[in-house]
One Martini backbone bead per residue (centre of mass of N, CA, C, O) as a GRO file, in nm:
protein
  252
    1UNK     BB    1  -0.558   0.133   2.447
    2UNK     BB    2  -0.691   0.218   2.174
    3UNK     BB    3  -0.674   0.459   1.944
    4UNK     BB    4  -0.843   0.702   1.831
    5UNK     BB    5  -0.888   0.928   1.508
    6UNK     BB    6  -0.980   1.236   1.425
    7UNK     BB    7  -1.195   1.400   1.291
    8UNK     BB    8  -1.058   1.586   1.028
    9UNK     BB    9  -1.044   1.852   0.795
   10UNK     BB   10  -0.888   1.820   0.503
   11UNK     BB   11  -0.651   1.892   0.279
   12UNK     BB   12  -0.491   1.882   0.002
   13UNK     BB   13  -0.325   1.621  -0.127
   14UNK     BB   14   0.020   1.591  -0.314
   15UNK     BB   15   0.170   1.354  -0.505
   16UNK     BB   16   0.483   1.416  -0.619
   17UNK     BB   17   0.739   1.319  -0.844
   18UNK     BB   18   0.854   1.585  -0.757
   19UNK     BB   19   1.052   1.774  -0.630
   20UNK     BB   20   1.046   1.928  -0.315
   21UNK     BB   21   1.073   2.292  -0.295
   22UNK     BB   22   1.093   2.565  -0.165
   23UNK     BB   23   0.913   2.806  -0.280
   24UNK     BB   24   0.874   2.824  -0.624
   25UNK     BB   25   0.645   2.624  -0.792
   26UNK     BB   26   0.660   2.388  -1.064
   27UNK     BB   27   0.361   2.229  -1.258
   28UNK     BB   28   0.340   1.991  -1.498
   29UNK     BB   29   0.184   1.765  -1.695
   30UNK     BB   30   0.052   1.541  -1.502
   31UNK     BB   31   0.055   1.684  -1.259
   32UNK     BB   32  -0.121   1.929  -1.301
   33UNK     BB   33  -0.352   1.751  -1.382
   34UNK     BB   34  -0.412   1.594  -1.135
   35UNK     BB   35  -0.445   1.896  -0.972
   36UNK     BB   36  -0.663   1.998  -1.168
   37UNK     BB   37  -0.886   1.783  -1.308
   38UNK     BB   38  -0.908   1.596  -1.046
   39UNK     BB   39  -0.902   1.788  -0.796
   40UNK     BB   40  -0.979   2.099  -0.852
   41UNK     BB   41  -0.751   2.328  -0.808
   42UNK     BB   42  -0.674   2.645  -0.754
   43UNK     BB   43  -0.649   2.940  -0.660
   44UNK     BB   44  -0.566   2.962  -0.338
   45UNK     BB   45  -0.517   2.673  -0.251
   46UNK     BB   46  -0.449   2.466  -0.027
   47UNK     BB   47  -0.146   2.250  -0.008
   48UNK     BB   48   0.000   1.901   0.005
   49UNK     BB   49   0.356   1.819  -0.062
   50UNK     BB   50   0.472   1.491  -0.187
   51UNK     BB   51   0.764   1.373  -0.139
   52UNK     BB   52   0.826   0.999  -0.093
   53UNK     BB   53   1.131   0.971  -0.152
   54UNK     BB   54   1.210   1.191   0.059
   55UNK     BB   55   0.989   1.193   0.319
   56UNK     BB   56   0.826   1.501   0.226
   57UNK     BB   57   0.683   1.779   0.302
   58UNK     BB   58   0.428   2.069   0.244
   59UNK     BB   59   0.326   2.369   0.268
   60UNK     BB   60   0.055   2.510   0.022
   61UNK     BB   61  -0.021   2.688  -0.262
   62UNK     BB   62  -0.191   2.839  -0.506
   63UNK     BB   63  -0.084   3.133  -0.752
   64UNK     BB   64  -0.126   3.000  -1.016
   65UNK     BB   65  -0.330   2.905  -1.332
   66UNK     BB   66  -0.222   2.758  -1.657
   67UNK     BB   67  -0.281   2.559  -1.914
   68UNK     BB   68   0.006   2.404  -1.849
   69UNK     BB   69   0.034   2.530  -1.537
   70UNK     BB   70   0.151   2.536  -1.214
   71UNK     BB   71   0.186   2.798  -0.900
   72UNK     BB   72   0.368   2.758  -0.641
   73UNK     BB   73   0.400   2.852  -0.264
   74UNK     BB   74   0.648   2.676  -0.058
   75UNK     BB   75   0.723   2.555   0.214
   76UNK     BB   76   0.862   2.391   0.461
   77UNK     BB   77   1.022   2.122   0.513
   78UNK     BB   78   0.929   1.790   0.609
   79UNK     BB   79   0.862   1.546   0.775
   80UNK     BB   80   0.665   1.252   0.707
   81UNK     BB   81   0.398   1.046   0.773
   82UNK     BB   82   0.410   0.765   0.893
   83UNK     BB   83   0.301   0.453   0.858
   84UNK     BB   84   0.221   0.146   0.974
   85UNK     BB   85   0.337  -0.129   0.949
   86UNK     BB   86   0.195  -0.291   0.617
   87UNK     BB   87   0.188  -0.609   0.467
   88UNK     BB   88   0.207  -0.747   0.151
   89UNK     BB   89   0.156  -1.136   0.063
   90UNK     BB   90   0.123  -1.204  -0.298
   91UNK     BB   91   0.054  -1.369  -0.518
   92UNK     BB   92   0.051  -1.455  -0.803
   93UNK     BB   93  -0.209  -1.310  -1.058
   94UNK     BB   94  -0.368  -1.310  -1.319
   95UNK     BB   95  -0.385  -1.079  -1.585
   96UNK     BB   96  -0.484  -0.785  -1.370
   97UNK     BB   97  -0.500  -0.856  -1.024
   98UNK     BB   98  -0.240  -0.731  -0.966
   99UNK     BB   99  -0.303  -0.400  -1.014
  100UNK     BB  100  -0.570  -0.418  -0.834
  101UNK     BB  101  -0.392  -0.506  -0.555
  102UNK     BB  102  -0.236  -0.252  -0.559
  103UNK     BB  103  -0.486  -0.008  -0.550
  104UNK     BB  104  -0.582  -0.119  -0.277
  105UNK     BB  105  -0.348  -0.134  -0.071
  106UNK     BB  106  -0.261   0.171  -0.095
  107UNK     BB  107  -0.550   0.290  -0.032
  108UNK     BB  108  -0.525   0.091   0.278
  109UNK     BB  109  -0.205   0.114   0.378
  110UNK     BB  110   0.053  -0.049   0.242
  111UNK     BB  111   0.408  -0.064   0.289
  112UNK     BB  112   0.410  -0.342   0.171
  113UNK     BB  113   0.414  -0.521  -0.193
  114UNK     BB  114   0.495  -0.843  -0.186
  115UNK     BB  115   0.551  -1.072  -0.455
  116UNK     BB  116   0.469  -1.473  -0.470
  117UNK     BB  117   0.569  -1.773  -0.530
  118UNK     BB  118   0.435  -2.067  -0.593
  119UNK     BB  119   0.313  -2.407  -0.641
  120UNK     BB  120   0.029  -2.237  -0.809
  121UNK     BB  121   0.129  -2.067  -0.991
  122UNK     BB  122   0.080  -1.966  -1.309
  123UNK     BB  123   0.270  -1.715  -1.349
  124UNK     BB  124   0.568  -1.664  -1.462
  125UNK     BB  125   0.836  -1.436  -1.394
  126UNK     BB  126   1.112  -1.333  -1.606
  127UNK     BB  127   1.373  -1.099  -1.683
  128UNK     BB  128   1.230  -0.867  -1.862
  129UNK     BB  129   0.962  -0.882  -1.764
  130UNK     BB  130   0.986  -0.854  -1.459
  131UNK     BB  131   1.102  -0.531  -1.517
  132UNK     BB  132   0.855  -0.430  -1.622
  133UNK     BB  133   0.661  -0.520  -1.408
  134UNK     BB  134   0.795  -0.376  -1.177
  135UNK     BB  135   0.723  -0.069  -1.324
  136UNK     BB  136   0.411  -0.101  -1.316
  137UNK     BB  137   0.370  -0.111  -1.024
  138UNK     BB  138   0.493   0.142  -0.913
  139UNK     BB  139   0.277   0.326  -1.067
  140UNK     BB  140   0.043   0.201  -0.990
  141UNK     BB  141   0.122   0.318  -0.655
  142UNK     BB  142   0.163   0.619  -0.719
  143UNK     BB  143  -0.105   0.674  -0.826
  144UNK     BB  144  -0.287   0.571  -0.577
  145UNK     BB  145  -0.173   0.776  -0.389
  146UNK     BB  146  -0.248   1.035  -0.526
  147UNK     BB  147  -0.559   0.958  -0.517
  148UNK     BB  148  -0.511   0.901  -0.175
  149UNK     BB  149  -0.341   1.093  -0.026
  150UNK     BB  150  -0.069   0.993   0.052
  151UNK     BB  151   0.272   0.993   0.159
  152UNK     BB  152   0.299   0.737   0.053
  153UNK     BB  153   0.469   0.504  -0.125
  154UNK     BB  154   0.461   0.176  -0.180
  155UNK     BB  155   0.670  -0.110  -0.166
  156UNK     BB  156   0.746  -0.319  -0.447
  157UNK     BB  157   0.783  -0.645  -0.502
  158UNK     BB  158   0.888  -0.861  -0.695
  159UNK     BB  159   0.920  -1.201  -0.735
  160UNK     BB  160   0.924  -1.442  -0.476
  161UNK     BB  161   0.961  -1.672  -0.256
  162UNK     BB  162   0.813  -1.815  -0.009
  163UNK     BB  163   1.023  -1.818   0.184
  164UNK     BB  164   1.203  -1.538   0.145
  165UNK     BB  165   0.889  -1.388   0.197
  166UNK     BB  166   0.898  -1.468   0.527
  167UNK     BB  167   1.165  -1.387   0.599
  168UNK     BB  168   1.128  -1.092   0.526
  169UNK     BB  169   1.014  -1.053   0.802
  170UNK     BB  170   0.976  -0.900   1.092
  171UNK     BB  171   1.000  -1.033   1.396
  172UNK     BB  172   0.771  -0.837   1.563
  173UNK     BB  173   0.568  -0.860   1.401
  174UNK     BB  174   0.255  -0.989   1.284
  175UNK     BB  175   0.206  -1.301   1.123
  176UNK     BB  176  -0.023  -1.381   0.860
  177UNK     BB  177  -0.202  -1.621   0.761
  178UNK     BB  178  -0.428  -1.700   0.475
  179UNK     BB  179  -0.659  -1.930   0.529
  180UNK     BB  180  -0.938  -2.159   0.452
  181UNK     BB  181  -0.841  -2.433   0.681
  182UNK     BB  182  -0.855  -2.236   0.922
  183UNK     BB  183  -0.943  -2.184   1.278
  184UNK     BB  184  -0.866  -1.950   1.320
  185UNK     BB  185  -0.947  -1.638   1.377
  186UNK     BB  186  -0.804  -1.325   1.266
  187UNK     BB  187  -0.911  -1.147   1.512
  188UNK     BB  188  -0.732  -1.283   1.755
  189UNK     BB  189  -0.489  -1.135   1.616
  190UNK     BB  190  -0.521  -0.849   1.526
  191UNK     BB  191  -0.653  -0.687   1.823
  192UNK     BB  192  -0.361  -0.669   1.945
  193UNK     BB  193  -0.178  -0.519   1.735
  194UNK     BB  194  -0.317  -0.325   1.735
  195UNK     BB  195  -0.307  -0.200   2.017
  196UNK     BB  196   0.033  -0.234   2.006
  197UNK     BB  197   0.144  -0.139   1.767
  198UNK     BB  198   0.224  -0.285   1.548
  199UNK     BB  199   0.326  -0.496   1.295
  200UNK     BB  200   0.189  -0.626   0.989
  201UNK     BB  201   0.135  -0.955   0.824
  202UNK     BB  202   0.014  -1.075   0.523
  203UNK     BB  203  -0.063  -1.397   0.363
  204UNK     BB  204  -0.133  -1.481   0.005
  205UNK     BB  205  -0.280  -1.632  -0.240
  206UNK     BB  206  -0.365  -1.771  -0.507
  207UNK     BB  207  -0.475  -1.943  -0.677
  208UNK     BB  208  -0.601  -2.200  -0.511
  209UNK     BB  209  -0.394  -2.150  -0.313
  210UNK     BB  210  -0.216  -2.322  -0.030
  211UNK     BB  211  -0.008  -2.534   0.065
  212UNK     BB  212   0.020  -2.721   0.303
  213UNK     BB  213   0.342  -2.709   0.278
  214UNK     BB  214   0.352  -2.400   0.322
  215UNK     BB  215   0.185  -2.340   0.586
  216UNK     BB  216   0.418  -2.526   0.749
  217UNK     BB  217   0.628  -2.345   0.677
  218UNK     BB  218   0.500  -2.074   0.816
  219UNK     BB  219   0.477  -2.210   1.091
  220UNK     BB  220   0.738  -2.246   1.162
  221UNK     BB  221   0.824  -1.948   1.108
  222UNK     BB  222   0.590  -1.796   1.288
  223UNK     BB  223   0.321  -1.817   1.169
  224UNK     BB  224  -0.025  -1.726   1.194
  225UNK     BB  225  -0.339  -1.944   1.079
  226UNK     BB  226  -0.592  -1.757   0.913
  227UNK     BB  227  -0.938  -1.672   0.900
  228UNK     BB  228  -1.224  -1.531   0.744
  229UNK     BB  229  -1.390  -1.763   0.701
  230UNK     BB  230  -1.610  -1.909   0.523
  231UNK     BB  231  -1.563  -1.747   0.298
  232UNK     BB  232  -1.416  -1.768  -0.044
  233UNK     BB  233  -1.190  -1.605  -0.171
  234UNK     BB  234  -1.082  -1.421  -0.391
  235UNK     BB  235  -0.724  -1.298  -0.426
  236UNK     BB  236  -0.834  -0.973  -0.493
  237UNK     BB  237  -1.022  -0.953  -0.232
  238UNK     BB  238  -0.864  -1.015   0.046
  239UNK     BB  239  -0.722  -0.721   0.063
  240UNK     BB  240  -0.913  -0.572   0.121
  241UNK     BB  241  -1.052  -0.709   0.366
  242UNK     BB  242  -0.816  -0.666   0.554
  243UNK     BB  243  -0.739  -0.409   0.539
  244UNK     BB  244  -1.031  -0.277   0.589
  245UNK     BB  245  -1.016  -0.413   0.899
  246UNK     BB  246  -0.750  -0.242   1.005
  247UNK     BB  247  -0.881   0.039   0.941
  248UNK     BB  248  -1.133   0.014   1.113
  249UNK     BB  249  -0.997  -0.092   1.430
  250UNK     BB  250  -0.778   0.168   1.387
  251UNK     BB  251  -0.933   0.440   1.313
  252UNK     BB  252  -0.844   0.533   0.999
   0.00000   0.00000   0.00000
């Protein structure tokens, strides 16, 4: 039987870039700011502060707040909340549609973001450019996660092949790829995974889609070829409505 979550109101989290430490912590620079102007947390607030780096959290309150730092009295450190293995592979997208799908996947809970370079792919990614955005890439999912209160930030990787990325995918999984001219509903693979709490993974494509000799290498590959229903949407859109529907399904 699937569990649903309840509603309890959350205290405010924050992660922090920086180590978190029993004892009095002081916050300054960005950190300070995004937890006092974006938070609007005060003095004598209690926060739970996440440093994902080191998988530990702790519980904390704000015991003073001055002009360009704030000092926490921080309780003892524990393991963070770990989420439920979410994978998305994702074709690499001109643009910046790739930064917009990094900060809905990590919004929606996704543990691993890997960009994948396909038949279509039209952007190419590599040598000192590609160091570049894998740096821009990491940032942007750590903001994201900070504003979006997760215990940790999710893993950004790629750009890989095809291939080596559906390889990476833990045999255990639930392996999804979203084609628009697959017949089989999403639905009827997502409820069970759902259900027995299995890790997830999902494969989309750049602009364009993926072809044919794609789709049948990952069905090789034992992924299994589903669809989204009638309509086609942009590749940008897919990660949002997909993550946002195991986010409604598993009641988190």
């Amino acid at each position: 039987m699937r569990k649903h979550r309840l509603f309890v109101p959350q205290v405010t989290r924050f992660v922090t870039p920086e180590g978190v430490r029993a004892g009095e912590f002081v916050l300054k620079g960005a950190a300070f700011h995004h937890l006092v102007h974006v938070l609007r947390v005060r003095a004598e607030t209690p926060v739970i502060l996440i440093d994902s780096a080191a998988g530990k959290r702790a519980h904390a309150h704000v015991s003073e707040v001055r002009e360009d730092e704030a000092t926490l009295l921080v309780g003892e450190l524990e393991d963070a909340l770990g989420a439920e293995p979410l994978w998305l592979l994702q074709g690499v997208a001109k643009g910046d549609k790739c930064d917009a799908i990094i900060r809905d996947a990590t919004e929606l809970g996704a543990t691993v973001i890997r960009f994948v370079e396909t038949e279509r792919t039209v952007v190419r990614i590599e040598g000192e450019r590609a160091k570049q955005r894998a740096r821009r890439w990491r940032k942007i999912a750590e903001e994201a996660a900070r504003q979006s209160g997760r215990d940790e930030v999710p893993q950004v990787d790629g750009p890989d092949s095809w291939l080596d990325a559906l390889s990476a995918v833990p045999e255990p999984f639930v392996r999804i790829v979203l084609w628009e001219q697959a017949e089989e509903p999403v639905i009827v693979a997502l409820g069970p995974a759902i259900d027995e709490s299995k890790g997830i993974a999902f494969a989309v494509g750049p602009e364009g889609g993926l072809s044919e000799n794609e789709v049948e290498a990952a069905r090789r590959a034992g992924w299994r070829i589903c669809s989204l229903g009638r309509s086609i949407l942009r590749t940008e859109t897919v990660a949002a409505a997909i993550l946002g529907a195991v986010r409604v399904l598993a009641g988190t």
